[in-house]
C-alpha positions as CSV (number, residue, x, y, z in Angstrom):
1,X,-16.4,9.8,-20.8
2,X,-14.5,12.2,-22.6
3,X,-15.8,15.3,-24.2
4,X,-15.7,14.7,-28.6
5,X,-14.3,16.4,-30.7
6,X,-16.3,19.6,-31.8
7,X,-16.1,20.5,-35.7
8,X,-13.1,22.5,-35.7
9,X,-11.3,19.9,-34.4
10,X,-11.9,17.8,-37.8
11,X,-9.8,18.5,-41.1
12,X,-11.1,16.3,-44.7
13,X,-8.3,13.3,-44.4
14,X,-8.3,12.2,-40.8
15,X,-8.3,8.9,-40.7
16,X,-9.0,6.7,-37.3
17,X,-9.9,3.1,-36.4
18,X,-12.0,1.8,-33.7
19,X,-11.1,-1.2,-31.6
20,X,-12.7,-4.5,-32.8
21,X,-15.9,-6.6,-32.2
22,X,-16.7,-10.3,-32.2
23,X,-19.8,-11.2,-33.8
24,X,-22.0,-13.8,-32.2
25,X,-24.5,-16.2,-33.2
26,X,-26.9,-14.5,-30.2
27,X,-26.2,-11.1,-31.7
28,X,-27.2,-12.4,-34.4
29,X,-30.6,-13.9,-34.0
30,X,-31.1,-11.1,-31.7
31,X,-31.0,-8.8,-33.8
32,X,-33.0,-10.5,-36.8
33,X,-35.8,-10.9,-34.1
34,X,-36.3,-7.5,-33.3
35,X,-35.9,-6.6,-37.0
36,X,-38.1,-9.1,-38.4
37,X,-35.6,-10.5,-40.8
38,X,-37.2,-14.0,-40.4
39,X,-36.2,-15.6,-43.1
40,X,-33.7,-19.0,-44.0
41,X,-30.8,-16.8,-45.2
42,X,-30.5,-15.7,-40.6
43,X,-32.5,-18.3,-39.3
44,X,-32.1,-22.1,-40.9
45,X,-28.2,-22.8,-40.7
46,X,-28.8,-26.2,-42.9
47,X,-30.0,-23.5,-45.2
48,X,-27.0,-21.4,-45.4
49,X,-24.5,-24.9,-45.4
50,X,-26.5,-25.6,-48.7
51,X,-26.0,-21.9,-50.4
52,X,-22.4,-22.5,-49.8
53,X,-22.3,-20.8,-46.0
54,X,-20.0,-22.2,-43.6
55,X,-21.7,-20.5,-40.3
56,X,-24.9,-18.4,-38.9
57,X,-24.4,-14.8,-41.2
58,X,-25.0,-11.4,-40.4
59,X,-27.0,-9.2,-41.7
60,X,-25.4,-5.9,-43.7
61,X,-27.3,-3.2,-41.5
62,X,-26.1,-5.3,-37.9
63,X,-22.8,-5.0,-38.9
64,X,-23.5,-1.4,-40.0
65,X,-25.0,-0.9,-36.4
66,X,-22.0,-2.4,-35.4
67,X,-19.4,-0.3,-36.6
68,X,-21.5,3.1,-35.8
69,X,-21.5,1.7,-32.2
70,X,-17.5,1.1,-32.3
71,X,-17.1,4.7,-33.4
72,X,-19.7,6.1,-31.1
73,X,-17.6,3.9,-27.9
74,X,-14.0,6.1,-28.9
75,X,-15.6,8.7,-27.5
76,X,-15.3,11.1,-30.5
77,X,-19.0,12.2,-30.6
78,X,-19.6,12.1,-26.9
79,X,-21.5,15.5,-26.3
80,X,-21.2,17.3,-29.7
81,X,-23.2,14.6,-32.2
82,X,-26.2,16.3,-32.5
83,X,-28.0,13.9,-35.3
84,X,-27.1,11.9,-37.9
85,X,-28.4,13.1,-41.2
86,X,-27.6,10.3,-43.7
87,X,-26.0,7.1,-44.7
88,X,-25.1,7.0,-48.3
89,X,-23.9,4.3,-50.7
90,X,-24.3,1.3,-48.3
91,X,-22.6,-1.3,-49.9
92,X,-21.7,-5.2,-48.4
93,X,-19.2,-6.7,-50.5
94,X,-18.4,-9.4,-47.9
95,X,-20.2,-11.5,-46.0
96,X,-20.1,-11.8,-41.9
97,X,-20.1,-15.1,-40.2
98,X,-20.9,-15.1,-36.2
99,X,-17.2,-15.4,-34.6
100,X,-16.4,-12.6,-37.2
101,X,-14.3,-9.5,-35.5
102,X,-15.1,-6.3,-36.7
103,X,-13.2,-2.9,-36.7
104,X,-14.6,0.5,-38.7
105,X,-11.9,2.8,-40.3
106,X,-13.0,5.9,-40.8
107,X,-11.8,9.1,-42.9
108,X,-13.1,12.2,-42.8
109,X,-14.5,13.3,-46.3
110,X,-16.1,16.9,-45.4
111,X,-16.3,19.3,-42.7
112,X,-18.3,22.8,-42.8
113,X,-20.4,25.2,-41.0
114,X,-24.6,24.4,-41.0
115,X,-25.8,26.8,-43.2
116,X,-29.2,27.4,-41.1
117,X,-27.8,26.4,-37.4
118,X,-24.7,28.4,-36.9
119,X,-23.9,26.5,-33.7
120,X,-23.5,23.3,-35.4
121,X,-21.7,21.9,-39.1
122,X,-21.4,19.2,-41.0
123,X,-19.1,16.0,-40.9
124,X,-19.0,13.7,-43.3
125,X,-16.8,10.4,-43.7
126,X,-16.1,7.6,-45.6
127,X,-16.9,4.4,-43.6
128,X,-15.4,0.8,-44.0
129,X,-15.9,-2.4,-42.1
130,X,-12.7,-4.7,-42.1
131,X,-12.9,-8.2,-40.7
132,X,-10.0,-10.1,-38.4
133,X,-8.2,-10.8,-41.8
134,X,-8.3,-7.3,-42.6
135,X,-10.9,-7.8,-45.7
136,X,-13.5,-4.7,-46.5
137,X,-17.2,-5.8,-45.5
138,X,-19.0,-3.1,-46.1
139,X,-18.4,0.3,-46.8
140,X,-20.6,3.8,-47.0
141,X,-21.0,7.3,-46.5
142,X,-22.0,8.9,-43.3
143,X,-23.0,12.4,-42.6
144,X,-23.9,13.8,-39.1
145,X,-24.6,17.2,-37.8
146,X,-22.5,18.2,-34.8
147,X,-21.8,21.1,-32.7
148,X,-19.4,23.6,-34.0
149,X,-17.7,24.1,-30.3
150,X,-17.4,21.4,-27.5
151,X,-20.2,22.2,-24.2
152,X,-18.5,24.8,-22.3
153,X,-16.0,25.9,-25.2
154,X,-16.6,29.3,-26.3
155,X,-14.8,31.6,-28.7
156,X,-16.0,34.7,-27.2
């Protein structure tokens, strides 16, 4: 895999989107097992036909997992993410069915320099979750701490 791209490399604006993913009904139940979401809104599908449901949904933090694990696949974090320090103003304004494909645009809201770790900065982004018909999901804020250079890179 490719080396990411280090801080510098980022400028407030830049704008990318990942390739999609299908949602399934075993990612699905999967995922509410290991969570412990057991309840009828995941589980009972009779359930969800009777709130008006057509098929098995997701829930908003799997398809939040989801779209962090199409940006971490492009490769743009590979070797300089060093932690991810937040996730602001989570918001699902859509619901996801399983057979759902998912793509994440992201735009870069703020890059700068750690104040504490001057090896490492800042970047933030605005994150949204489109569907196959190109409707917003779920969107929020994501800040991570990465490395200022790319392994290897050195200004000196």
């Amino acid at each position: 895999m490719r080396t990411g791209t280090p801080l510098g490399g980022w400028s407030v604006g830049d704008k990318f989107t990942t390739r999609g993913r299908t949602v399934t009904e075993t990612d699905i139940l999967s995922y509410v097992g290991v969570a412990g979401y057991a309840e009828s809104l995941f589980l009972d599908t009779e359930y969800l036909k009777a709130k008006g449901h057509g098929s098995r949904m997701a829930p908003a933090l799997l398809t939040a997992s989801f779209a962090d694990g199409l940006i971490i696949q492009t490769g743009v974090l590979s070797e300089v993410a060093v932690a991810l320090l937040g996730i602001d103003n989570l918001r699902a304004l859509a619901p996801v069915y399983a057979g759902d494909t998912l793509y994440a645009e992201i735009e870069v809201t703020e890059v700068r320099p750690s104040g504490s770790r001057p090896d490492r900065g800042v970047l933030s982004s605005r994150q949204k979750v489109v569907n196959q018909s190109g409707k917003t999901v779920l969107v929020y804020d994501v800040s991570r701490m990465v490395l200022r250079e790319a392994p290897g890179q050195s200004n000196s």
